[in-house]
N, C-alpha and C positions, 0 to 999 in steps of 0.2 A: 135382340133376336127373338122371333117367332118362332113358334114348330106348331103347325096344322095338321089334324089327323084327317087326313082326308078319306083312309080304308085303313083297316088294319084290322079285318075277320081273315080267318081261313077258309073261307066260303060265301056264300055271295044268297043272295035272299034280300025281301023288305028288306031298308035301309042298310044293308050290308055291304060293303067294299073291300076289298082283297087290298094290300098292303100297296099303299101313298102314302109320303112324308111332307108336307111340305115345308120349306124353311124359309122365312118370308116370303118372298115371291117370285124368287128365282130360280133355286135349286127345290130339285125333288129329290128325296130316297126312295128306289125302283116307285114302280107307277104300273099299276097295276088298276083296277077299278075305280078306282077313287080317282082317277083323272077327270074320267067324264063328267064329273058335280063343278069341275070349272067353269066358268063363262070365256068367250072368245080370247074378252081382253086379258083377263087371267094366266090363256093358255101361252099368248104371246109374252108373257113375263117370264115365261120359263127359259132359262138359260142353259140350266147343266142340269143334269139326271146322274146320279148316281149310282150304281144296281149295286144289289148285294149277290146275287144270282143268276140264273136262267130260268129257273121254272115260272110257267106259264101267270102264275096268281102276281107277279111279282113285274112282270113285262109285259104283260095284256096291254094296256092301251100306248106302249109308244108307236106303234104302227100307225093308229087312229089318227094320235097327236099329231106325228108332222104331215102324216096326210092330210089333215084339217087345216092346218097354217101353212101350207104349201106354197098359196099363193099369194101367203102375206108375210112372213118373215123375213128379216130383214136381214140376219143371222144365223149360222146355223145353231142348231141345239146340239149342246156335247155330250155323248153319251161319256162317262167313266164307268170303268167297268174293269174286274180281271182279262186274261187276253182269254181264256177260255171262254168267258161268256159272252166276251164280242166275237169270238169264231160259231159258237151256238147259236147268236142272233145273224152273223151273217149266212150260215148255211141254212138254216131251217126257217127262218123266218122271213127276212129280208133276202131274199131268193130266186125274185121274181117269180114265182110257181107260187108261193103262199099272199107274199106281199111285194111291190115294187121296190128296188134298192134306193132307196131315200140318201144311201150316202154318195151319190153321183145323179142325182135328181134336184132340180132342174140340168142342171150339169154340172158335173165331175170335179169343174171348180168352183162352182157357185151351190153345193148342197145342200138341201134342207137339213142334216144331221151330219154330224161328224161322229166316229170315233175316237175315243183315247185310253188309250193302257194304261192301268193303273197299278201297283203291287202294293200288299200286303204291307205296313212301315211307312208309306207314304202319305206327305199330308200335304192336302189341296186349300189354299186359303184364297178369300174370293175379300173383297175390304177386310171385316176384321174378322171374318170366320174361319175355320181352321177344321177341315175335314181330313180325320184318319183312318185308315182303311185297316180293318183288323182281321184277320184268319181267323175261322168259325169251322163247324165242323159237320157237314150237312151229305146227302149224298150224290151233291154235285159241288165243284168247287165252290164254296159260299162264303162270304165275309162280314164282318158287320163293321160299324163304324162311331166311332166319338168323334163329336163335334160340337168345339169352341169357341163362345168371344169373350170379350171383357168382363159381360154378365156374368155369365154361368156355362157350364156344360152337360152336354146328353150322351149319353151310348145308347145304340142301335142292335140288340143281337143279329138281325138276318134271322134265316131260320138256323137253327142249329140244336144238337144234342151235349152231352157229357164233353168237356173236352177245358183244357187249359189254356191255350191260347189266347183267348177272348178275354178271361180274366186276371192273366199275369199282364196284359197290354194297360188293363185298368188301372192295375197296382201299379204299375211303371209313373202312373201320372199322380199330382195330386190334389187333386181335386174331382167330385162325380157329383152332380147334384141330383139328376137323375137319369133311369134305367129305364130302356124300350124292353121289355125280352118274349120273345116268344113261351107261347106253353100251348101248342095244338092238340094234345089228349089229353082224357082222364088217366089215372094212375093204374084202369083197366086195361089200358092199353100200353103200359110199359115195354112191353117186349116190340110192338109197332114201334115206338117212339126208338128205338134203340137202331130199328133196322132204319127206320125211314129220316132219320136227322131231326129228330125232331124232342123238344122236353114235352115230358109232364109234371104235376109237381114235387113229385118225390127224386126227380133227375134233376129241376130247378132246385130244389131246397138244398141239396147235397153242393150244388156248384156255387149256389151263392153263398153258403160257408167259405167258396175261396177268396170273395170280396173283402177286401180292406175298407172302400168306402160304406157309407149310409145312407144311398141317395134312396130317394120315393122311388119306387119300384111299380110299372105299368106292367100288367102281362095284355100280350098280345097275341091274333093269329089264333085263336080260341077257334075251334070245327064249331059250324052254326048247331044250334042244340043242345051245347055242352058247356054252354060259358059261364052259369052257375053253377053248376058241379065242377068245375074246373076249380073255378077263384074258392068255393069252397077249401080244396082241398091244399089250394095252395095257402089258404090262411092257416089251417091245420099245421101244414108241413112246416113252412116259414114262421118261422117266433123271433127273426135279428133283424128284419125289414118291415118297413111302411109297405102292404100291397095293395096294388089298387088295379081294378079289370079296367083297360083301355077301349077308350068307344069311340067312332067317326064321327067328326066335327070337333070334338076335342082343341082346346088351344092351353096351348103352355109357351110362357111369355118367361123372358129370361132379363 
């Protein structure tokens, strides 16, 4: 198993991309900026998209996507998703006002994208991979995800703040080799992080005290500007982890 960083800034600038996952060549986690650094044939590999969310950083380019592949797809592409964020993508986005409804286009039975429901506890395995969907605590519904094969496994926070969920789901398994996690502010901005879902690394450092594993530890989703003073202060905070600041193009091989 592959994992490609195709974005994973909180913001967008030179070389920046807002959160793509890729996982060998099929599945994405949300798709966001980082899609566009695809090449055609690339894009036609994509099979399932996984979102952790609605917000915009996170679901930007799948409009583009099946627009692009429109008239070449053979298949539809599956969104997964909670059911609130497939109701968010189909009212505001896919709307025909914003964008065309891709999930009845070409027609209704033959679409470029599908929907599918997903909940929190559920695990999607595609050959030997094994995607789990976990509650996270963000201030829209948000989830993250661990995802398995024979190799090795990764978790995914999503965006998310303070919260238990995400790491009793850890604890439950056992084995973590490694950790995606967001950190979008400096610890100046503790009190933002709190209203808007979001860690820094003093909200990081206190929640990964609830980890039982020792996996390498990526922070992500960094506000452009601040992603040395960030990892600074997360190596401060942090003294029971490996950390390391996550960059696009990135590959971790399992």
């Amino acid at each position: 198993m592959e994992l490609k960083i195709l974005g994973c800034s909180g913001g967008v600038g030179v070389d920046l991309r807002t959160t793509t996952l890729l996982i060998d060549q099929d599945i994405l986690i949300d798709a966001g900026t980082g899609v566009g650094d695809l090449n055609m044939e690339e894009m036609l590999n994509i099979r399932h998209i996984f979102l952790t969310h609605s917000h915009l950083d996170h679901i930007a380019c799948i409009p583009l996507l099946v627009d692009t592949l429109f008239d070449q797809i053979k298949e539809p592409i599956t969104i997964h998703a909670q059911a609130e964020t497939i109701d968010a993508l189909k009212k505001h986005i896919f709307n025909n006002v914003i964008w065309p409804d891709f999930s009845k286009l070409p027609t209704a039975e033959n679409p470029v994208m599908t929907f599918e429901v997903m909940k929190p506890g559920e695990i999607y395995t595609f050959n030997d991979r094994h995607l789990q969907m976990i509650t996270v605590n963000h201030v829209v519904p948000g989830v993250g995800y661990r995802v398995e094969n024979a190799a090795g496994v990764f978790a995914f926070s999503g965006d998310t703040t303070s919260n238990d969920s995400f790491w009793d789901s850890l604890n439950q398994q056992d084995k973590l080799d490694v950790l995606i996690v967001e950190t979008a502010f400096t610890n100046a901005d503790i009190d933002l992080c709190r209203r808007a879902g979001h860690y820094c690394a003093d909200l990081l450092a206190d929640d990964l005290a609830k980890l039982k594993h020792k996996p390498k530890v990526y922070i992500s989703h960094n506000k452009p500007g601040s992603e040395g003073q960030i990892l600074s202060e997360c190596e401060q905070a942090i003294t029971t982890h490996d950390i390391h600041s996550l960059s696009g193009g990135a590959k971790i091989t399992f």
